[in-house]
TORFIDO-799754 format. One record per residue (C-alpha): residue number from 1; x, y, z. Coordinates in steps of 0.1 Angstrom, whole numbers. Layout:
N
<rec><n>NUM</n><u>X</u><v>Y</v><w>Z</w></rec>
...
//
This chain:
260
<rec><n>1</n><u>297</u><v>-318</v><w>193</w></rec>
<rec><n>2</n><u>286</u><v>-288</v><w>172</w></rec>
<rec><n>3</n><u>257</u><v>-281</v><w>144</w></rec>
<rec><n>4</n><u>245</u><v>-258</v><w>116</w></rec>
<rec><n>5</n><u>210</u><v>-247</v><w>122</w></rec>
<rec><n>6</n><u>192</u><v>-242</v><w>88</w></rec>
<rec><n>7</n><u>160</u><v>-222</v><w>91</w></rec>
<rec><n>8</n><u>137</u><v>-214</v><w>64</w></rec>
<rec><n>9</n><u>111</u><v>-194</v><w>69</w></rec>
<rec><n>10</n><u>81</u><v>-196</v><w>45</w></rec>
<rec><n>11</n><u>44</u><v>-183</v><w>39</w></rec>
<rec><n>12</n><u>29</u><v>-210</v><w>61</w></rec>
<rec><n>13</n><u>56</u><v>-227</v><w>76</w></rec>
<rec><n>14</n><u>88</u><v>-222</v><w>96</w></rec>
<rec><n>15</n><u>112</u><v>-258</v><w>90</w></rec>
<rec><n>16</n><u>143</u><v>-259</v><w>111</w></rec>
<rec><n>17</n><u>167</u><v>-285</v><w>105</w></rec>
<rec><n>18</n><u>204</u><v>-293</v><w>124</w></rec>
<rec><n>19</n><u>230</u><v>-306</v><w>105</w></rec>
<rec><n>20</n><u>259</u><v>-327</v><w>121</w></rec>
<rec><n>21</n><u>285</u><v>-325</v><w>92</w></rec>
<rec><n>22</n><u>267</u><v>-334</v><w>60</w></rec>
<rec><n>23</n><u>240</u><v>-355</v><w>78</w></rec>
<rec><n>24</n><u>203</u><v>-342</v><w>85</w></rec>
<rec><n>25</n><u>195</u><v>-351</v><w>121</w></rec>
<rec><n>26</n><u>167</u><v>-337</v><w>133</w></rec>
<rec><n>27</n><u>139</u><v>-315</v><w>114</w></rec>
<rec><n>28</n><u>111</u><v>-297</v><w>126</w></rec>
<rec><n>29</n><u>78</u><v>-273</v><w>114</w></rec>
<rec><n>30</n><u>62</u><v>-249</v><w>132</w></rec>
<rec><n>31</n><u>34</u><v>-225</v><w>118</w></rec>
<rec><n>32</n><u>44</u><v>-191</v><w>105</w></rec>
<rec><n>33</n><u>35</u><v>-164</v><w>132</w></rec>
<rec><n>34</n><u>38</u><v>-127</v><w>121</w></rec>
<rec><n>35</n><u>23</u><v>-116</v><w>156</w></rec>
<rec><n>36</n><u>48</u><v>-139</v><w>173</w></rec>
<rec><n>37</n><u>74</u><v>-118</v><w>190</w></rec>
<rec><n>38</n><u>111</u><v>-127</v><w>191</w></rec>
<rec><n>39</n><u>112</u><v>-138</v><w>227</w></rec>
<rec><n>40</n><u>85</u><v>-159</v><w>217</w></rec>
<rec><n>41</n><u>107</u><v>-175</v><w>185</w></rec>
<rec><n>42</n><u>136</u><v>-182</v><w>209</w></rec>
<rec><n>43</n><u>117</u><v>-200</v><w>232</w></rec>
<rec><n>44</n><u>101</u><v>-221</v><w>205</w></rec>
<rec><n>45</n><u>133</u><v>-227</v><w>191</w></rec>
<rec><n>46</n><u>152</u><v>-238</v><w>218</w></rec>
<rec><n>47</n><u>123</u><v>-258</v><w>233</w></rec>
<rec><n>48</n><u>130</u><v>-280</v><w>197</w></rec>
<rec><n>49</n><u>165</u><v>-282</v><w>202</w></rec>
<rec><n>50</n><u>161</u><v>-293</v><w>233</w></rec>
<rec><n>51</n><u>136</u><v>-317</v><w>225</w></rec>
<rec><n>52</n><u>164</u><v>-333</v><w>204</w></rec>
<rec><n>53</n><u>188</u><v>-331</v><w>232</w></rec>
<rec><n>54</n><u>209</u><v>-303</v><w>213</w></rec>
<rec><n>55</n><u>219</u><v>-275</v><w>236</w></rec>
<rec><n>56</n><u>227</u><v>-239</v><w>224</w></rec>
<rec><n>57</n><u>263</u><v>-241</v><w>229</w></rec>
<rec><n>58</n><u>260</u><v>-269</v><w>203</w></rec>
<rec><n>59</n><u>251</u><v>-243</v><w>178</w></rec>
<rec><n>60</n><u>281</u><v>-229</v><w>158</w></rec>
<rec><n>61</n><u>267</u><v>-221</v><w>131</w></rec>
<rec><n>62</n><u>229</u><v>-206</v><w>118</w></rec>
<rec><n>63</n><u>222</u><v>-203</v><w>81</w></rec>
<rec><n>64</n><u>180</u><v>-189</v><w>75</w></rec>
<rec><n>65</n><u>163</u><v>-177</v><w>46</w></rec>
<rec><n>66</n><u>129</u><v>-161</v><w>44</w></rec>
<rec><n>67</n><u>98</u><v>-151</v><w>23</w></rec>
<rec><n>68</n><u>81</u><v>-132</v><w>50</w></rec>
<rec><n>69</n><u>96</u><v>-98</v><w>57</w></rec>
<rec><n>70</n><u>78</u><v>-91</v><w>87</w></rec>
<rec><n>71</n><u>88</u><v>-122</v><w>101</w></rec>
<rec><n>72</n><u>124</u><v>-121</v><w>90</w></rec>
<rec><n>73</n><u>139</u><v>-101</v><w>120</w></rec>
<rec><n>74</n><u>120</u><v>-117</v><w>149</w></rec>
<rec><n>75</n><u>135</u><v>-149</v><w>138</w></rec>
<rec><n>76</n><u>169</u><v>-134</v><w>129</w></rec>
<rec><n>77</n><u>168</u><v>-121</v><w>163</w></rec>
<rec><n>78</n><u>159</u><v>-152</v><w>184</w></rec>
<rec><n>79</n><u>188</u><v>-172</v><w>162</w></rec>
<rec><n>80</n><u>211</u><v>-144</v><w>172</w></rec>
<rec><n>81</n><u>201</u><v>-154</v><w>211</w></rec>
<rec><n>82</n><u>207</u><v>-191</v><w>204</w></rec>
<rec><n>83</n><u>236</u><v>-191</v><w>192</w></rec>
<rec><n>84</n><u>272</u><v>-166</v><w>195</w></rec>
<rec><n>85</n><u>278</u><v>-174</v><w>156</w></rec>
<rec><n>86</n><u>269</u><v>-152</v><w>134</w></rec>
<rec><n>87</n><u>235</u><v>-159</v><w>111</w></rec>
<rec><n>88</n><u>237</u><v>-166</v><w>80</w></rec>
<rec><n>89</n><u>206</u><v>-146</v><w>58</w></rec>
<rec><n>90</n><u>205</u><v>-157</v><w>19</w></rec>
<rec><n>91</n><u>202</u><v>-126</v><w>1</w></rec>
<rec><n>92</n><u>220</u><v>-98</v><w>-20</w></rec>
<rec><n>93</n><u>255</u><v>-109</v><w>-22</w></rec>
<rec><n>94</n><u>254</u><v>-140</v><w>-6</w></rec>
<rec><n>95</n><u>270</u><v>-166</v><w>-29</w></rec>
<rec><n>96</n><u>253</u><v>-193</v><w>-49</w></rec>
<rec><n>97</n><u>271</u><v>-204</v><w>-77</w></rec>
<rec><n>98</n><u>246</u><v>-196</v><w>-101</w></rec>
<rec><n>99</n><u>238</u><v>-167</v><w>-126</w></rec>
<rec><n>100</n><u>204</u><v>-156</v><w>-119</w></rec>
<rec><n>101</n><u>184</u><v>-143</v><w>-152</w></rec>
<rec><n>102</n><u>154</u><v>-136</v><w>-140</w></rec>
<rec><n>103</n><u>146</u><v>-97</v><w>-148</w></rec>
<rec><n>104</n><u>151</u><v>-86</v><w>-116</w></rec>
<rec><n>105</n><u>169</u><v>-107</v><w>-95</w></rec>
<rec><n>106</n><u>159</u><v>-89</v><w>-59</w></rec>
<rec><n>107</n><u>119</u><v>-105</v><w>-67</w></rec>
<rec><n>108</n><u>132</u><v>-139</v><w>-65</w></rec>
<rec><n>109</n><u>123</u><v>-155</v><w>-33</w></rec>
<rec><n>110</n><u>155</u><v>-168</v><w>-17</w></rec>
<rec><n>111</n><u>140</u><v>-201</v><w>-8</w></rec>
<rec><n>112</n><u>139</u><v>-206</v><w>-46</w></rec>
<rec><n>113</n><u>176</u><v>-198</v><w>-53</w></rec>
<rec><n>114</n><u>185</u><v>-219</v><w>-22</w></rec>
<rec><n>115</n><u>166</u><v>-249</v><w>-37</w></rec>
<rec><n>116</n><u>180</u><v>-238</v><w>-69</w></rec>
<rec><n>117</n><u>212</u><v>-241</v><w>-52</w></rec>
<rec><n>118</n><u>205</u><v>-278</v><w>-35</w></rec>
<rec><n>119</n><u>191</u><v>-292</v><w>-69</w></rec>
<rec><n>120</n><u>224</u><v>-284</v><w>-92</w></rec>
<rec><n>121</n><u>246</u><v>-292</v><w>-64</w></rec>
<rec><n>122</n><u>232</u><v>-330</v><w>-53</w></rec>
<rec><n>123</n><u>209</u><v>-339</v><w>-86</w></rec>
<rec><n>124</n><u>225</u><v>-323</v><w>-114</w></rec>
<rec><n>125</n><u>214</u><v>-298</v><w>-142</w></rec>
<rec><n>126</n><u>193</u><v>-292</v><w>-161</w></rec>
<rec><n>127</n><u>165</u><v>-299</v><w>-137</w></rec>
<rec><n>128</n><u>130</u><v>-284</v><w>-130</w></rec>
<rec><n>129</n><u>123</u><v>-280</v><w>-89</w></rec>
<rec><n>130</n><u>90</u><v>-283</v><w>-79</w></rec>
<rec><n>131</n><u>85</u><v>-268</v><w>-45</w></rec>
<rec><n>132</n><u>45</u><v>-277</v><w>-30</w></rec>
<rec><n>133</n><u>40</u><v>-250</v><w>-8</w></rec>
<rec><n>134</n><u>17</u><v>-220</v><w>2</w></rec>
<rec><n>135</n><u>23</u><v>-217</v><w>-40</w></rec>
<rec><n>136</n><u>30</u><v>-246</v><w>-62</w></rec>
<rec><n>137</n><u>65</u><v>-230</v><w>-79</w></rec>
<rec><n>138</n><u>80</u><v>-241</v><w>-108</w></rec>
<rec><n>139</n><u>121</u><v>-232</v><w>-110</w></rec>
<rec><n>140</n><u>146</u><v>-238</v><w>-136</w></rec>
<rec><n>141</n><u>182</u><v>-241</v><w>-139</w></rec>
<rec><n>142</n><u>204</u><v>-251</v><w>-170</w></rec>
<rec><n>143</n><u>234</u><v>-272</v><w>-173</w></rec>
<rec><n>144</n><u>257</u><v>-241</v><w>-170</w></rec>
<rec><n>145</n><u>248</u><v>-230</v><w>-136</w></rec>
<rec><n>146</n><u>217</u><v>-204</v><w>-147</w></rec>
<rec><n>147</n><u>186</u><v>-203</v><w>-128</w></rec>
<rec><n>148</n><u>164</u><v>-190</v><w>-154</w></rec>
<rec><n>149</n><u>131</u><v>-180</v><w>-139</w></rec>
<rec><n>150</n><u>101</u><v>-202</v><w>-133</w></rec>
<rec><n>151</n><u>65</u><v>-198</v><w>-129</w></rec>
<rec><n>152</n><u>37</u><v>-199</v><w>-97</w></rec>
<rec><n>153</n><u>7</u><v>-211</v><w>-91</w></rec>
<rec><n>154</n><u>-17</u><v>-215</v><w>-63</w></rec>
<rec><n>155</n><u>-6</u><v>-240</v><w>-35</w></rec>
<rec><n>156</n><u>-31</u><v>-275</v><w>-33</w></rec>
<rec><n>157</n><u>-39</u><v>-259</v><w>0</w></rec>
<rec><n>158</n><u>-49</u><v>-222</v><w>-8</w></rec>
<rec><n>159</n><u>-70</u><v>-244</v><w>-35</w></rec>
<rec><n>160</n><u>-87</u><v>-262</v><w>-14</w></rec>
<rec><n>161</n><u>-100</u><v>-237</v><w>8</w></rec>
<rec><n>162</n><u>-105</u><v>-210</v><w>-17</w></rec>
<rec><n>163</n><u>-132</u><v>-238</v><w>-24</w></rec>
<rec><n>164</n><u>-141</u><v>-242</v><w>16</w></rec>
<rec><n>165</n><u>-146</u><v>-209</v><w>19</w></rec>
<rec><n>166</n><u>-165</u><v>-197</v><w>-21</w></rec>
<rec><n>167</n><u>-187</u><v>-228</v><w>-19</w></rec>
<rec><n>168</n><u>-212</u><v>-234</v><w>8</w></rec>
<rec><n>169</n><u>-220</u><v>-273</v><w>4</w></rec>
<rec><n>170</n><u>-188</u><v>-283</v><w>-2</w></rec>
<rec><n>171</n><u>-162</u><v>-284</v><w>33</w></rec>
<rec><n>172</n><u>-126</u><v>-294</v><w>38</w></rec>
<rec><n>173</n><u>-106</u><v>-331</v><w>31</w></rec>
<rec><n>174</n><u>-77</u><v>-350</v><w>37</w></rec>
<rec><n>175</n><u>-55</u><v>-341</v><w>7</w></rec>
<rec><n>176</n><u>-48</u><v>-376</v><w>-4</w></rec>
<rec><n>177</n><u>-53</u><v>-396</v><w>-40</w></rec>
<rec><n>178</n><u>-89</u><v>-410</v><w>-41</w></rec>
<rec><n>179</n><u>-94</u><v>-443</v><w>-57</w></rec>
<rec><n>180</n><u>-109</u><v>-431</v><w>-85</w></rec>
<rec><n>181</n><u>-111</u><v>-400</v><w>-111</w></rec>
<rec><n>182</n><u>-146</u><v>-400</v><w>-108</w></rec>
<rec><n>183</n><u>-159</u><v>-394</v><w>-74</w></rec>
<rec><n>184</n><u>-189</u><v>-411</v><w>-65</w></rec>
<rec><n>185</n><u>-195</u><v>-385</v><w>-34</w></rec>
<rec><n>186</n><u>-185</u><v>-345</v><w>-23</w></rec>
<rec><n>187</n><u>-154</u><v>-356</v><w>-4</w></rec>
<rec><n>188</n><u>-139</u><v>-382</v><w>-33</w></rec>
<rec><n>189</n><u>-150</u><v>-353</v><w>-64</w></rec>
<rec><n>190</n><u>-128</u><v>-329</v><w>-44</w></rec>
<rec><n>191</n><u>-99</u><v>-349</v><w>-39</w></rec>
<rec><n>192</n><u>-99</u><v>-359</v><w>-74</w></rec>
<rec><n>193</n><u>-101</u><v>-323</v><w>-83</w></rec>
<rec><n>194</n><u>-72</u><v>-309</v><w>-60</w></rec>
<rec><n>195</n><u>-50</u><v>-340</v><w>-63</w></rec>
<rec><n>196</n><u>-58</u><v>-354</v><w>-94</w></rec>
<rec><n>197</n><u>-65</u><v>-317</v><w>-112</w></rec>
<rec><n>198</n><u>-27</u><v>-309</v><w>-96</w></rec>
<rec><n>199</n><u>-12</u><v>-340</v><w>-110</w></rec>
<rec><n>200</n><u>-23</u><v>-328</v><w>-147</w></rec>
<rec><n>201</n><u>-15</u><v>-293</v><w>-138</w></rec>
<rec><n>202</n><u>20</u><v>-302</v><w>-128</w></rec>
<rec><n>203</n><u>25</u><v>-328</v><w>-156</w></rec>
<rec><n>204</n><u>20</u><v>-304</v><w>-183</w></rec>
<rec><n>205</n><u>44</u><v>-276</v><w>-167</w></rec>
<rec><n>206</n><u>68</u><v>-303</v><w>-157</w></rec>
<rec><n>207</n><u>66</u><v>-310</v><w>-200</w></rec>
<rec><n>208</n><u>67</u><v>-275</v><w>-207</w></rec>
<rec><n>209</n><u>99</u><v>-267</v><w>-186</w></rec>
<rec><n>210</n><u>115</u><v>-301</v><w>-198</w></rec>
<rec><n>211</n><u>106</u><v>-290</v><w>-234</w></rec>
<rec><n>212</n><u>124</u><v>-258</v><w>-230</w></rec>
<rec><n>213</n><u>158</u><v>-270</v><w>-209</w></rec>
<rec><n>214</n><u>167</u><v>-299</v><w>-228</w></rec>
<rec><n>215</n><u>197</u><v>-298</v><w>-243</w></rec>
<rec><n>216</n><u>205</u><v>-320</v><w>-264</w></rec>
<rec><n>217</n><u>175</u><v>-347</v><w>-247</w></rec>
<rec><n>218</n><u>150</u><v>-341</v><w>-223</w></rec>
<rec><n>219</n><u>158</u><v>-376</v><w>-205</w></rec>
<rec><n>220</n><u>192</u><v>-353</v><w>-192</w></rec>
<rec><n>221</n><u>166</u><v>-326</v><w>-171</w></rec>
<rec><n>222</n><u>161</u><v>-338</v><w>-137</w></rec>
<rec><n>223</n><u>131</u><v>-330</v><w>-121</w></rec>
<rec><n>224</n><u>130</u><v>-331</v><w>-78</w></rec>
<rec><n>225</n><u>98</u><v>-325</v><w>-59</w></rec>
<rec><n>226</n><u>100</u><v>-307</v><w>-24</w></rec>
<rec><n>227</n><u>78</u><v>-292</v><w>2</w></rec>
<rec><n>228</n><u>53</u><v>-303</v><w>26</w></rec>
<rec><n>229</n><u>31</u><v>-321</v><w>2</w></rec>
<rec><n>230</n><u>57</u><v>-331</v><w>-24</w></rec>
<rec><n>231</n><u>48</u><v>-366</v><w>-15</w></rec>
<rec><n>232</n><u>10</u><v>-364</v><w>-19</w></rec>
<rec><n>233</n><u>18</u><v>-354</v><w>-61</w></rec>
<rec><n>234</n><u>44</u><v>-368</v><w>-68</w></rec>
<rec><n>235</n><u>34</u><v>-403</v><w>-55</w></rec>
<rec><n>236</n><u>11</u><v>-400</v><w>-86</w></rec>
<rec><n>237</n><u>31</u><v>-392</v><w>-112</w></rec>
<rec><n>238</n><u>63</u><v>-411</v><w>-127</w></rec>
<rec><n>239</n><u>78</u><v>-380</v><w>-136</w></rec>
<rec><n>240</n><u>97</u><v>-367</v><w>-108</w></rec>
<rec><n>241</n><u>136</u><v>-377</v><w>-107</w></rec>
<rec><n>242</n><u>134</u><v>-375</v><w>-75</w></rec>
<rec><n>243</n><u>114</u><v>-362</v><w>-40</w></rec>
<rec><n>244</n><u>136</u><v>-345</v><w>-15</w></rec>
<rec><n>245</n><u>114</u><v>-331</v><w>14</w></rec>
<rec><n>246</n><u>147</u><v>-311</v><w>29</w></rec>
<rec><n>247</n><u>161</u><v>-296</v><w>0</w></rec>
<rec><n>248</n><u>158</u><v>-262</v><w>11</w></rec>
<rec><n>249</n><u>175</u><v>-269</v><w>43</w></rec>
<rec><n>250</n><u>203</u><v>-287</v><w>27</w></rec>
<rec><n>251</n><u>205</u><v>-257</v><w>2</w></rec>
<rec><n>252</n><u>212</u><v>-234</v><w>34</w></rec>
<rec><n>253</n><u>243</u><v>-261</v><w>47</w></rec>
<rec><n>254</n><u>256</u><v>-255</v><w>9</w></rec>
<rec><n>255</n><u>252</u><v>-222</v><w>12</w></rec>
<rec><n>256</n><u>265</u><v>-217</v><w>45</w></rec>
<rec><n>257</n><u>299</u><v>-234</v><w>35</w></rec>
<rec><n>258</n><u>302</u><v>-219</v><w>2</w></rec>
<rec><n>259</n><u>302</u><v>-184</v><w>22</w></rec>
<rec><n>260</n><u>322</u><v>-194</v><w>52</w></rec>
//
């Protein structure tokens, strides 16, 4: 039996993902390490395999994109180890299907095109992706195949301890929905805030994008939620199409066999 290894490598995060054919079976997360060497990746990486029962000669195929330079060739260089195909990196010249307008298309992150990528491809355009990461970023692509830019704002995390760490009586909580707006203690006011607050933040860009896609009616713009606390948002809100917590690793599979 043989896999495709997606890996993307993000601000806080490393997610790894195999793919047998089409089908997602098995994920994992590990924390983002620019001191970790690449020895140290590999072994990392093939303890998780092997967790899964997935050897390295299993591996035919490695597909990665990163955010995080520094980063970027340790892990290229412990996939290279892993496997005898070659890897895959999402960048200049690598094929997407999709005009990119932004003004210069070397600042885009290439997790964005490669969710970009998964959102036209399984949900359709127009649509709005809403990835909840280290940032909250807001990505658009029209019905002819153009990512048109987005916008970025701090993550619910980097929020929340920006306030840890500025405010002495206040400390950290479990980022869930309270059950009310108004928070009758320290820990319910600030998960109001940082979930609630994110919801209406998120609503109104959501609108805003929407507004500015829709063509001819805004009911055609499908709007997908993905990263690690997609869930957490978008369980409090109706406005989400849909919430796909692996669309950046299924972006990589399309990508990977549209460049194979």
């Amino acid at each position: 039996m043989t896999y495709l290894l997606a890996v993307d490598v993000g601000n806080s995060n490393i997610t790894l993902g195999v793919f047998d054919g089409d089908n997602l079976a098995s994920t994992w997360r590990v924390s983002t390490e620019s001191r970790r060497t690449d020895d140290e990746h590999y072994l990392l990486f093939d303890g998780l395999l092997k967790s899964s029962g997935i050897s390295q000669d299993d591996i035919d195929a490695v597909a990665m994109c990163s955010v995080v330079p520094p980063v970027t060739a340790m892990v290229r260089g412990a996939l290279a180890r892993l496997s005898d195909a070659d890897v895959m990196v999402v960048g200049p010249g690598t094929k997407t299907g999709l005009k990119i307008s932004y003004d210069r298309p070397q600042d885009v992150g290439t997790d964005r095109i490669v969710d970009a990528v998964a959102a036209f491809n399984i949900y359709g355009a127009p649509a709005v992706v809403v990835d909840f990461g280290t940032a909250t970023v807001f990505d658009g692509i029209t019905a002819k195949a153009e990512y048109l830019g987005g916008a970025i704002a701090p993550g619910v995390t980097v929020a929340a301890d920006a306030l840890y760490h500025a405010a002495s009586q206040l400390r950290r909580v479990e980022l869930e929905a309270p059950e009310r707006a108004i928070g009758r203690n320290n820990v319910e006011a600030l998960q109001s805030g940082l979930v609630f607050g994110y919801v209406g933040l998120v609503e109104g860009m959501i609108r805003r994008f929407v507004a500015e896609l829709a063509d001819p009616d805004p009911k055609d713009v499908k709007v997908i939620a993905t990263g690690g606390l997609a869930r957490v948002i978008a369980d409090q809100t109706d406005l989400f199409t849909a919430v796909d917590e692996d669309l950046t690793l299924t972006g990589l599979r399309l990508l990977y066999e549209r460049n194979s």
